[in-house]
C-alpha positions as CSV (number, residue, x, y, z in Angstrom):
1,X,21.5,33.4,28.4
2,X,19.6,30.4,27.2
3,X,17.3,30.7,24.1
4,X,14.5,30.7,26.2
5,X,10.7,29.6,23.6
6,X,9.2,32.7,23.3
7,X,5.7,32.9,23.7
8,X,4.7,36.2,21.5
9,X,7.4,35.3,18.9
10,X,5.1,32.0,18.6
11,X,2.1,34.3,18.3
12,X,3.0,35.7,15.0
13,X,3.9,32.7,13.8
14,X,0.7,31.2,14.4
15,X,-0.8,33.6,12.2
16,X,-1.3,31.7,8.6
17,X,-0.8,28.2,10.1
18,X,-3.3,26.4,8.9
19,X,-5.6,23.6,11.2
20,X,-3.5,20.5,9.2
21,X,-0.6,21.5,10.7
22,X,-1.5,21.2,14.4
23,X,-1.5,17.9,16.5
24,X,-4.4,15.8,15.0
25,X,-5.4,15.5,19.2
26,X,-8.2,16.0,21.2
27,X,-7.2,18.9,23.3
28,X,-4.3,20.5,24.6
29,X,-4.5,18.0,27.4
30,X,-3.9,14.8,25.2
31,X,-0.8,16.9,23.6
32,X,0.5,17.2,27.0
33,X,0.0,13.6,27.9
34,X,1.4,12.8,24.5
35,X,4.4,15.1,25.0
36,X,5.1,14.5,28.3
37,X,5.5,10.3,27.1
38,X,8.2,11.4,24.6
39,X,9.7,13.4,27.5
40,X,10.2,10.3,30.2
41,X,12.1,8.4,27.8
42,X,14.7,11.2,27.5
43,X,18.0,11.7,29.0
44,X,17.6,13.1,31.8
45,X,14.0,11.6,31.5
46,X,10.9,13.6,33.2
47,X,8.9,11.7,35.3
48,X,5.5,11.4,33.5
49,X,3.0,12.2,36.5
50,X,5.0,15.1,37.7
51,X,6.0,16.4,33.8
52,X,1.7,16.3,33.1
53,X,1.3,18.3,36.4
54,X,4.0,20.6,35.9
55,X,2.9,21.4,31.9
56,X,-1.0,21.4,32.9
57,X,-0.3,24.1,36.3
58,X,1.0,26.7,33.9
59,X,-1.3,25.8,30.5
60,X,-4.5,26.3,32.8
61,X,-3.7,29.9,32.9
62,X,-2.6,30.9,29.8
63,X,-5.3,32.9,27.5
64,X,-6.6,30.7,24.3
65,X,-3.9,32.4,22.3
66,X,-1.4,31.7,24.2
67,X,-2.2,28.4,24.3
68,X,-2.6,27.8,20.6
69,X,0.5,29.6,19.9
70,X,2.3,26.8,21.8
71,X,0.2,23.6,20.7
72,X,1.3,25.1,17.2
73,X,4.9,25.2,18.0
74,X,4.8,21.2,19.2
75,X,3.0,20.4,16.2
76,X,5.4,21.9,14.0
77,X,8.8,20.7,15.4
78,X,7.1,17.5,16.3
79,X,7.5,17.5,19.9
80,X,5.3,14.5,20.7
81,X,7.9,12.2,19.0
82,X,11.2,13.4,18.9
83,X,13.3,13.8,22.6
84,X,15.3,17.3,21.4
85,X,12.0,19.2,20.8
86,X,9.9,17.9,23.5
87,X,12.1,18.8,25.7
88,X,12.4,22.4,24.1
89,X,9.2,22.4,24.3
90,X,9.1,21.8,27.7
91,X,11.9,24.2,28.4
92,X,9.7,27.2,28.0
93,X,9.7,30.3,30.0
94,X,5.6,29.4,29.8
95,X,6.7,26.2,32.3
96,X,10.4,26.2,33.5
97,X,11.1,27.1,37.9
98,X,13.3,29.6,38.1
99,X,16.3,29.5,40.4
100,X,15.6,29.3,44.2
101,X,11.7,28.1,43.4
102,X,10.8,24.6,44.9
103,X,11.1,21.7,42.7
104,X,10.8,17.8,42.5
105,X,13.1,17.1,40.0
106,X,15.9,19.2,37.7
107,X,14.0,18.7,34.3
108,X,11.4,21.1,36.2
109,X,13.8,23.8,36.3
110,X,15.2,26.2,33.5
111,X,18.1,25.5,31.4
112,X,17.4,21.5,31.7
113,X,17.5,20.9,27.9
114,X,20.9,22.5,27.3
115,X,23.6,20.5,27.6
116,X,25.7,22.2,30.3
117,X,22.8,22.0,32.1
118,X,22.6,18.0,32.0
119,X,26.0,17.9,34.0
120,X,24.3,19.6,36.8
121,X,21.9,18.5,39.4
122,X,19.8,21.4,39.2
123,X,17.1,20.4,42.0
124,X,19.5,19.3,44.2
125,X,18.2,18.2,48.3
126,X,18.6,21.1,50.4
127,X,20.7,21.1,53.3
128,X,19.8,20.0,56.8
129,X,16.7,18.3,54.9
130,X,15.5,21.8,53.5
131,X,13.1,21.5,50.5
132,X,14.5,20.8,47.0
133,X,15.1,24.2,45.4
134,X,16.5,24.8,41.4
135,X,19.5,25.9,40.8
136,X,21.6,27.7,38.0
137,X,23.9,25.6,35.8
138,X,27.3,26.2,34.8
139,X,27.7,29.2,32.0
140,X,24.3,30.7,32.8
141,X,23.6,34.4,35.0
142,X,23.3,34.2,37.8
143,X,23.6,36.3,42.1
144,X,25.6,35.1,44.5
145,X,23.7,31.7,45.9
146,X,22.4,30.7,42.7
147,X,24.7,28.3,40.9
148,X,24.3,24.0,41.4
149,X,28.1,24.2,41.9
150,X,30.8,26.6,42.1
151,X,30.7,30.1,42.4
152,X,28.8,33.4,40.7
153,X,31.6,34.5,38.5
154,X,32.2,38.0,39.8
155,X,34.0,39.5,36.3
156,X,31.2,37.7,34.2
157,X,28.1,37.1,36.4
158,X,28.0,33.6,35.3
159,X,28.2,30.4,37.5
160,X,31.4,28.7,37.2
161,X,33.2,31.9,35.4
162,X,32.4,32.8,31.5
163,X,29.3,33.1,30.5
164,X,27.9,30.7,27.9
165,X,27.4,31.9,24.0
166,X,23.5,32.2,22.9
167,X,22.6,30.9,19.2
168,X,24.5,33.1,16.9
169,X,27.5,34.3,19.0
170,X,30.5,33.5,17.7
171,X,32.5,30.5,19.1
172,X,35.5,28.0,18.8
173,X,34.7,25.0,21.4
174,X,31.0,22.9,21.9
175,X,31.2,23.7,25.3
176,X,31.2,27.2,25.0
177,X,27.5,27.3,23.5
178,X,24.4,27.2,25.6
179,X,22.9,24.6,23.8
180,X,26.3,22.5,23.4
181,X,26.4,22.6,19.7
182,X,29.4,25.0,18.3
183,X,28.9,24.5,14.0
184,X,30.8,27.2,11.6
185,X,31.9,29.6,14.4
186,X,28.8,30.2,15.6
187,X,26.8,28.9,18.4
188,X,24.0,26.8,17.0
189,X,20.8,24.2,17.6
190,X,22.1,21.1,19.3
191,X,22.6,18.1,17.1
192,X,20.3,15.4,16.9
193,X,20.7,12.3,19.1
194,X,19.5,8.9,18.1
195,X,16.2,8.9,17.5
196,X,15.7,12.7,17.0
197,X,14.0,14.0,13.9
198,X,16.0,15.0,11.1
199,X,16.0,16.4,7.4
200,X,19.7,16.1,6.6
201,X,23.2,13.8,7.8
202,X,24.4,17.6,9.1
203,X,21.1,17.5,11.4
204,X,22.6,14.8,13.6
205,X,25.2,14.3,15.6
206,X,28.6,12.8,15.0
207,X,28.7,9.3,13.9
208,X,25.1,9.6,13.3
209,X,22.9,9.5,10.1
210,X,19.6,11.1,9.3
211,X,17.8,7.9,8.1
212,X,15.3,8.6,5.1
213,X,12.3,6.1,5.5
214,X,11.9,7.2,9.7
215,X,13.0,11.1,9.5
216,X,15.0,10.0,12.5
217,X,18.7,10.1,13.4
218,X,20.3,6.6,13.8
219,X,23.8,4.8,13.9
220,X,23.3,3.9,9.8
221,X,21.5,4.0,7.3
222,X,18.7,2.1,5.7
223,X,18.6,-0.1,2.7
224,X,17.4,2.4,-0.1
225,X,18.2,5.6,1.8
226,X,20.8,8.0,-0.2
227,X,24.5,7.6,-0.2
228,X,28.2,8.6,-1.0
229,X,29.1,5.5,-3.4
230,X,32.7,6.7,-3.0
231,X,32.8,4.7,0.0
232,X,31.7,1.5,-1.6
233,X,31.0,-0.9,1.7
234,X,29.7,1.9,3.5
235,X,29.6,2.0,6.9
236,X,27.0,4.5,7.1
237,X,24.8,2.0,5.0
238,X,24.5,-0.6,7.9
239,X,27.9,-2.5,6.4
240,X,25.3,-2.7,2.6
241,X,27.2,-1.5,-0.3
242,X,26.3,2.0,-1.7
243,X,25.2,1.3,-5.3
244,X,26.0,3.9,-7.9
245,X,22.5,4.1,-9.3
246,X,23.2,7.7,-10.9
247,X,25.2,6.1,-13.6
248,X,21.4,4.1,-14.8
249,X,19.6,7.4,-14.5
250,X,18.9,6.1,-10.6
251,X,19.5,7.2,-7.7
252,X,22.6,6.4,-5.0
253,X,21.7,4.1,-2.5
254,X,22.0,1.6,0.0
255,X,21.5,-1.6,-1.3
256,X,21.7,-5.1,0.4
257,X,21.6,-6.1,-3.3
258,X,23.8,-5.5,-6.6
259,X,21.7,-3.6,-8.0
260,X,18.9,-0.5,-7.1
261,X,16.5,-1.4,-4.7
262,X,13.0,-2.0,-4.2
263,X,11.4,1.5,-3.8
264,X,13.6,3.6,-5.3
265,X,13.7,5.9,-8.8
266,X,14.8,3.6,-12.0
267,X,15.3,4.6,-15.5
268,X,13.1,1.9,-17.9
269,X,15.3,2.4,-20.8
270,X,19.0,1.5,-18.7
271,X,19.7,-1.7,-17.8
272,X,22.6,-3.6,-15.9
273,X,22.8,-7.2,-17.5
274,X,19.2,-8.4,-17.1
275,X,18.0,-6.3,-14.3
276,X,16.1,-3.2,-16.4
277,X,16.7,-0.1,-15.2
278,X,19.8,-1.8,-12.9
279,X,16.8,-2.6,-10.2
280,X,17.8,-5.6,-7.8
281,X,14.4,-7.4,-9.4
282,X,15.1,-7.1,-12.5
283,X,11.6,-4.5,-12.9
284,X,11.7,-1.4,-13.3
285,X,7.9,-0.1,-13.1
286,X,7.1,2.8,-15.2
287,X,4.0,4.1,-16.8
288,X,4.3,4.0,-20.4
289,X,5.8,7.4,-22.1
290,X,7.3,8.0,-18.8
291,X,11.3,8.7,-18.3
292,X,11.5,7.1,-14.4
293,X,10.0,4.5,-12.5
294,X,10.2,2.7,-9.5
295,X,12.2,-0.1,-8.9
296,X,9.3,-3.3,-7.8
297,X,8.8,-7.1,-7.8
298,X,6.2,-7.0,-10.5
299,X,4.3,-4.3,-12.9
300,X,1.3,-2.2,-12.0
301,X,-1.8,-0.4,-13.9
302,X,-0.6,1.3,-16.7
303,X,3.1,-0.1,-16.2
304,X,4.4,-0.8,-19.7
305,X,4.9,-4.5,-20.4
306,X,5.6,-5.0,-23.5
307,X,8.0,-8.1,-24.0
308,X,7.3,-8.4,-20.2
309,X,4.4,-9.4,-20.2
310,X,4.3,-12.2,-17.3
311,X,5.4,-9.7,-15.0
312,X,2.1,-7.7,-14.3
313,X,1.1,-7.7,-10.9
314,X,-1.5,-10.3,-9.7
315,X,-5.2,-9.6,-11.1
316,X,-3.1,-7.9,-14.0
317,X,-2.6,-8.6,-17.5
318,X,-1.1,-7.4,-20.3
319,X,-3.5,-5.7,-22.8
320,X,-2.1,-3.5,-25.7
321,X,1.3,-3.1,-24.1
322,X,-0.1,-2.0,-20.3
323,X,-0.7,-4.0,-17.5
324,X,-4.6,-3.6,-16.9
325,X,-6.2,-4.6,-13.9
326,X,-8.6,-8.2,-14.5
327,X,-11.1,-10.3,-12.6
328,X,-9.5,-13.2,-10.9
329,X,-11.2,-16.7,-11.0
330,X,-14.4,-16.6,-9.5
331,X,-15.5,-12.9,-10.3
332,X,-18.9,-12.2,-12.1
333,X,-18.1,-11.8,-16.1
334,X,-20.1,-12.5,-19.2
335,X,-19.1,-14.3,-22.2
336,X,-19.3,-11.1,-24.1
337,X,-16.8,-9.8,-21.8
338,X,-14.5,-12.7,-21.0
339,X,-11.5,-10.7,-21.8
340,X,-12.1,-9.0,-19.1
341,X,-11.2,-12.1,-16.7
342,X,-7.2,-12.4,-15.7
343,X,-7.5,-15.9,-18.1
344,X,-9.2,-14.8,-20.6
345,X,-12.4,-17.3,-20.1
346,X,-16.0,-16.8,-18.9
347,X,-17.7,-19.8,-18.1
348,X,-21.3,-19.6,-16.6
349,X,-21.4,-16.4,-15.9
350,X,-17.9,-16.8,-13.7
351,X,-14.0,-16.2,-14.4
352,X,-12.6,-19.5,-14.3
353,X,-8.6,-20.9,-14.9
354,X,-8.2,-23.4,-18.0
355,X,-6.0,-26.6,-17.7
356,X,-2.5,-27.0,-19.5
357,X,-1.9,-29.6,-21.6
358,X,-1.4,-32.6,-20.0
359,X,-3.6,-31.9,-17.0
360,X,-6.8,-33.2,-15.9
361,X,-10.1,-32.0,-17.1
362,X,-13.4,-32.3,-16.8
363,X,-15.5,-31.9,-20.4
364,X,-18.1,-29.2,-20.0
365,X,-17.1,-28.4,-16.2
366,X,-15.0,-25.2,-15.3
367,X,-12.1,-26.4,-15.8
368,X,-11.5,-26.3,-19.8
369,X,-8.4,-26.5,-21.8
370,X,-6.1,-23.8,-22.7
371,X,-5.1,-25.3,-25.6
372,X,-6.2,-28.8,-27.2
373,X,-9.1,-30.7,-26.2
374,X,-10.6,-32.5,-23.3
375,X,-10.5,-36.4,-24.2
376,X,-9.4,-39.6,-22.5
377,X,-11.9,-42.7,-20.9
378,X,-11.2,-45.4,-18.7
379,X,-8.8,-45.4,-16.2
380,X,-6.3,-42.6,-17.3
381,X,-9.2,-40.2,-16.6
382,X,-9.6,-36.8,-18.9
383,X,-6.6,-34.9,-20.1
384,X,-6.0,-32.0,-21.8
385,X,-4.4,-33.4,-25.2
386,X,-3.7,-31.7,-28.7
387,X,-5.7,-33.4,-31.5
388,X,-4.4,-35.0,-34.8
389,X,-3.4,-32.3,-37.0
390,X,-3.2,-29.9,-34.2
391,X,0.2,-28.0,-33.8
392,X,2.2,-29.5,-30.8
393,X,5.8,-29.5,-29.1
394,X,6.2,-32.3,-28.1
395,X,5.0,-36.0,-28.3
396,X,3.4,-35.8,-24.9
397,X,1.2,-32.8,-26.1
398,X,-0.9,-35.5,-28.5
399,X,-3.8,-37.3,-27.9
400,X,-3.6,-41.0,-28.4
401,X,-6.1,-42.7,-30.4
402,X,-6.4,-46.1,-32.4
403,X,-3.1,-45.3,-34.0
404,X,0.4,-43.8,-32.2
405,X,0.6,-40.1,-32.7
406,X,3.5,-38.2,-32.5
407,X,4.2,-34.3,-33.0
408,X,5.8,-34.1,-36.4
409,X,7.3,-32.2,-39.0
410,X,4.5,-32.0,-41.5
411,X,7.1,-31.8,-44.1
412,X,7.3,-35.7,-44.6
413,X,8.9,-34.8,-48.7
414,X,10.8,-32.3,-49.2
415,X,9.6,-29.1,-51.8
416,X,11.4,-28.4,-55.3
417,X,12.2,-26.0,-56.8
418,X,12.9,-23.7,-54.5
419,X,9.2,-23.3,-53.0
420,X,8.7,-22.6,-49.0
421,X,9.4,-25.7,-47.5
422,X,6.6,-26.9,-45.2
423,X,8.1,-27.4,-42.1
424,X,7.6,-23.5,-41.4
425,X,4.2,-24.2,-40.6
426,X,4.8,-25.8,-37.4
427,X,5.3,-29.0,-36.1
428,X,1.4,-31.0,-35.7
429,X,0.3,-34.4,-34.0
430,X,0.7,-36.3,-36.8
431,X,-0.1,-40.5,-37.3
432,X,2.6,-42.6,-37.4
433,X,0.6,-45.1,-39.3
434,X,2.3,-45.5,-43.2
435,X,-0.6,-46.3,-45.2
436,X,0.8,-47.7,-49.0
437,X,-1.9,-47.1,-50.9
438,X,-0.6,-46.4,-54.7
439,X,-1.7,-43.4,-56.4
440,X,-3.9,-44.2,-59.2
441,X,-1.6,-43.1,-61.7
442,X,2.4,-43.8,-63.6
443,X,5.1,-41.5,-63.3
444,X,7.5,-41.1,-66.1
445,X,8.8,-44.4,-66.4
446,X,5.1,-45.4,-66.1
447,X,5.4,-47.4,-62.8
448,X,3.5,-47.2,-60.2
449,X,3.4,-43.9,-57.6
450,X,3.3,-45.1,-54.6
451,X,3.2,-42.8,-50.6
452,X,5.0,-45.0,-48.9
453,X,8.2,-45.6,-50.9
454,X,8.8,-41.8,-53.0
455,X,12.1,-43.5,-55.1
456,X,11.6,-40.9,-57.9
457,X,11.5,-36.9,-58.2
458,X,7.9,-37.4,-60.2
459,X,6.5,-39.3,-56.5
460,X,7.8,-36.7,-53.9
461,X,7.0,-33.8,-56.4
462,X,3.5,-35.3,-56.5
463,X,3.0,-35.5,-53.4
464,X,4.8,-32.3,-51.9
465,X,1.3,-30.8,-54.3
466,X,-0.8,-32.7,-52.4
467,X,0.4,-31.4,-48.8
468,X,0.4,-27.6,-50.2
469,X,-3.4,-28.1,-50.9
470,X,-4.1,-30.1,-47.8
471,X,-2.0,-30.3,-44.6
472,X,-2.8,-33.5,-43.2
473,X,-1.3,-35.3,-46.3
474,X,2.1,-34.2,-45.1
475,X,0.9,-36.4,-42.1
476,X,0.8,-39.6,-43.5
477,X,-3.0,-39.5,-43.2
478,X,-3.0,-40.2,-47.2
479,X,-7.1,-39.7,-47.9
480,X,-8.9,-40.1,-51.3
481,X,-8.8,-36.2,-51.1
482,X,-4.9,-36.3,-50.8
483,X,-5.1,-39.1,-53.5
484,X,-7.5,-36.6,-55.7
485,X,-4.5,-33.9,-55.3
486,X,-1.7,-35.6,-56.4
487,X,-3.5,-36.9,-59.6
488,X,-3.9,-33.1,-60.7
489,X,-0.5,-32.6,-60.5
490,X,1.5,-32.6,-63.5
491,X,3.5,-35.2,-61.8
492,X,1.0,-37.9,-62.2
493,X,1.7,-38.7,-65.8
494,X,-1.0,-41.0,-66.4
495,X,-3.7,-43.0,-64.4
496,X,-3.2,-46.6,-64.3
497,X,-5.9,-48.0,-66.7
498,X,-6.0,-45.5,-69.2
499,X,-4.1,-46.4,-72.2
């Protein structure tokens, strides 16, 4: 009554399969070793000597079809790992003792893998210290002698009374199927135990999950497998909350985080708060042009990163709005090709890593500035330092020299007549140092214009002309040139001397 493997409806299967889908093993030897493995760790586990004995007895004298036809059925319903098939797959007509045969233990005989059968001893010791013999378990056909306990049902020919149902047959009770498993009305596969394979949560067994990362049946799910957010703290997510991902154009998941994720599907353009895409990271990695990505701690090739660009992956950078792969420090590059280096630099024929401002450095070694220049003597050592005029953030990004420097507003006067003021052009390492030379000429009143006190409209005016022609007079750093610029403005009335 058991749905026994059978052999020639194998054979036309086989026909089609291709080689990839058999065991990736030497012989049919190592998939018995391999099988029988999977089988000693079952309940009722199969001793591993006797199961290799038993499997390699009968495979010795099947034909090369035969044999093929059953490698291919292991390989398929992945016997080797998974308890359920293996022992289906040992539970063959090919292998199986029938009742009354001599056996050494009750996963030898027919019926084992069912689960009526596993409430049975079906080798049982004989009597008066007779040989071990197999026996038929409870629900199956059976003569008079046969059954591991109670009688041959007379009005059914079954031990123990009514026969049990084969795959198909209608039903209303578990225990009324062969195989234990009673889904719909109809007799059907068992369930899945822990650890079985499975495609689906219907594949397992109660209380059990089919858990997405291993194919197996567990007790919950994994972080990033797919879930019913309805439940919110879902048990079946390992105690994780299931995070309604749909509603970003994700998926529904596990998550041991608010939010999607790593791994799983993200949309670029959605975004929860700060996290794009509503991933846990904050990174949603998507080739540019692309509706979905993948949720990720940092951005790949061809990831778009534009406005993100710090977050390509390492030996990545961002080059016209992709993350590109580059050559770390160290890595062959040429000068011509420096761009080609993650910072941008070639030196000697090497990618090397330039200093920040405010670091050490070494003038001419590989260690240049990113920004600024490489001065300093004595006992401070070589830092990386912005220049006078240079733009700046702060004080502590200027070099020192023989007069303070600070990072200034260049705009030291301030525009008429609704011109741009200067300050838009960035603050710059400026002197502090006032220097009160007069300009050379009156202003309207015919006194004196002088850069270091601007009383009058005709003085700032003056010299607001001078910093639009040349920056560094706006930093105090008043030259003969600055000097020469403010005299050709209309606001220097009349150079002192000239009648």
């Amino acid at each position: 009554m058991k749905p026994r493997l059978n052999l020639w409806a194998l054979l036309t299967m086989v026909v089609g399969v291709s080689c990839a889908s058999l065991l990736q093993l030497a012989s049919y030897q190592d998939v018995t070793r391999e099988l029988c493995k999977e089988a000693a760790r079952c309940d009722p586990p199969f001793d591993e000597a006797i199961c290799q004995q038993h499997l390699a007895d009968s495979l010795d004298a099947l034909s090369p079809e035969e044999r093929h036809a059953w490698l291919t059925h292991v390989a398929d319903t992945a016997a080797t790992s998974t308890c359920g098939p293996a022992q289906q797959a040992i539970d063959s007509e090919l292998f199986c003792i029938g009742v009354r045969a001599p056996c050494q233990d009750g996963v030898q005989c027919c019926h084992f893998s069912t689960t009526v059968a596993k409430e049975a001893d079906l080798c049982p010791p004989g009597e008066g210290g007779a040989a071990r013999q197999c026996c038929e378990a409870k629900g199956f056909a059976c003569t008079p002698g046969d059954c591991c306990a109670g009688d041959c049902s007379e009005e059914f020919g079954c031990c123990g009374g009514e026969c049990c149902s084969d795959f198909g047959e209608a039903c209303d009770d578990d225990k009324l199927c062969c195989a234990g498993a009673c889904s719909g009305g109809k007799c059907s596969a068992p369930c899945g135990g822990e650890g079985d394979t499975c495609e689906s949560n219907e594949g397992c067994c109660d209380e059990l999950y089919c858990n997405g990362p291993s194919g197996k049946c567990t007790n919950c799910l994994s972080v990033g497998d797919g879930c019913d957010p309805a439940s919110g703290q879902d048990p079946a997510c390992c105690g994780n909350a299931c995070y309604q991902g749909s509603i970003l154009g994700g998926e529904d998941v596990c998550s041991d985080c608010d939010g999607l994720p790593e791994g799983t599907t993200c949309d670029p353009n959605a975004s929860s708060g700060t996290k794009q895409g509503g991933c846990c990271s904050g990174i949603c990695d998507a080739r540019a042009g692309q509706p979905n990505g993948t949720c990720a701690t940092c951005r790949s090739t061809d990831s778009n990163c534009s406005g993100h660009e710090d977050q390509c992956c390492p030996d990545h950078i961002c080059r016209g709005g992709v993350c590109s792969p580059c050559a770390p420090d160290g890595q062959n590059c040429t000068n011509a090709a420096s761009s080609a280096c993650c910072s941008g630099i070639c030196l000697d024929g090497s990618c090397a890593t330039c200093s920040t401002l405010g670091e050490t450095c070494q003038p001419g070694d590989v260690t240049p500035c990113c920004r600024g220049n490489c001065t300093g003597t004595g006992d401070t050592g070589h830092l990386c330092c912005v220049p006078l005029l240079g733009e700046c953030d702060s004080n502590a990004d200027c070099c020192t020299g023989k007069s303070p420097i600070d990072c200034q507003d260049p705009a030291v006067v301030t525009p008429v007549n609704g011109e741009t003021p200067i300050e838009e052009q960035g603050s710059r390492c400026c002197s502090t140092e006032i220097v009160s030379s007069p300009l050379p000429c009156t202003n309207t009143y015919g006194a004196p214009l002088d850069p270091a006190l601007a009383k009058n409209d005709d003085h700032k005016n003056a010299i607001t002309f001078a910093c639009e022609k040349d920056f560094s007079c706006c930093c105090e750093a008043w030259t003969k040139t600055c000097l020469n610029y403010a005299i050709a403005s209309t606001y220097c009335k009349k150079p002192i001397g000239e009648s």
